[in-house]
N, C-alpha and C positions, 0 to 999 in steps of 0.2 A: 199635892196630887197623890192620891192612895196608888200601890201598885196592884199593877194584877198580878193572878197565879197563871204560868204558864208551863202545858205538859210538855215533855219534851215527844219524840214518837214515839219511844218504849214506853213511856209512863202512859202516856193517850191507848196503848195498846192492851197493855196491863188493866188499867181503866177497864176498857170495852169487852175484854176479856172473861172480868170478876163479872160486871153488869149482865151477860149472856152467861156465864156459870149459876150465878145467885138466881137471873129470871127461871131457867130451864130447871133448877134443881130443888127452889127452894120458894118461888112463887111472888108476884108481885108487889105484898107488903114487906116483907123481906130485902127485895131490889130497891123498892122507896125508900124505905131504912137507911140501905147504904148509901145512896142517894143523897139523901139529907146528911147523912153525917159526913157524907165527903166534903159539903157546901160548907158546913159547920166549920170544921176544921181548915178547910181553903180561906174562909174568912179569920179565922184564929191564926192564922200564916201569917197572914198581911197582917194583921193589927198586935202581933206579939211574936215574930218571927224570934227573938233571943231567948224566949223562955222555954227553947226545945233544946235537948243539947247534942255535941257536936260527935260526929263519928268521927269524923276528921279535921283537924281543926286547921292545918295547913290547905287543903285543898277547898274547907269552908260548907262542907257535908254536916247538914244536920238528918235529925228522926227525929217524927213524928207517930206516936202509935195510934193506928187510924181506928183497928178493931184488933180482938185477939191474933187476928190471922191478918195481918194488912198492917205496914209500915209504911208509912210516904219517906222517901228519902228525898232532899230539897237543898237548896242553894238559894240564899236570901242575897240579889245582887241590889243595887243601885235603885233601880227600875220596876225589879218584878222579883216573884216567890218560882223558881224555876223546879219543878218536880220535874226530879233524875225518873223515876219508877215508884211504882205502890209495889212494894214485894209481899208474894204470900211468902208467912214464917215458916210454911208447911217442908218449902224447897229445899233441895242442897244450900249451906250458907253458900258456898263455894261462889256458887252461881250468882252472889249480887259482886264479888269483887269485877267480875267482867261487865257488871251492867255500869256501874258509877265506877 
């Protein structure tokens, strides 16, 4: 039984967020772009979740670098590829220790 990826609400946020930045700012093949390569790499989750490495190894936090500016941070359980958040690199690092 393959697993799914699933968002958590920040990351679903984050998500919806980029997708309403990229369409307003940078236009519809652009938005598809990231689109697909979200899909791309959701599927690269699930079928090679070890080949990312760990930020945390105790608590089980991997990265994945999605684009130059977009990191998916994620938790490969049992069941499913759980994405913590897509962080932009743009931000305070500060800012991801309170997210994951």
């Amino acid at each position: 039984m393959a697993k799914e990826v699933i968002l958590t609400p920040i990351a679903q946020i984050n998500y919806e967020d980029i997708i309403e930045y990229l369409l307003n700012n940078w236009g519809l093949r652009v938005t598809n772009n990231f689109i697909d390569r979200f899909e791309k790499i959701s599927e690269l989750l699930v079928e090679n979740p070890e080949i990312f490495p760990f930020i945390n190894k105790a608590q089980q936090i991997q990265k994945c670098v999605l684009t130059k500016h977009n990191i998916i941070y994620f938790k490969n359980t049992r069941v499913a590829i759980k994405i913590l958040t897509v962080f932009d690199t743009r931000q305070n690092p500060d800012k991801l220790s309170s997210i994951i």
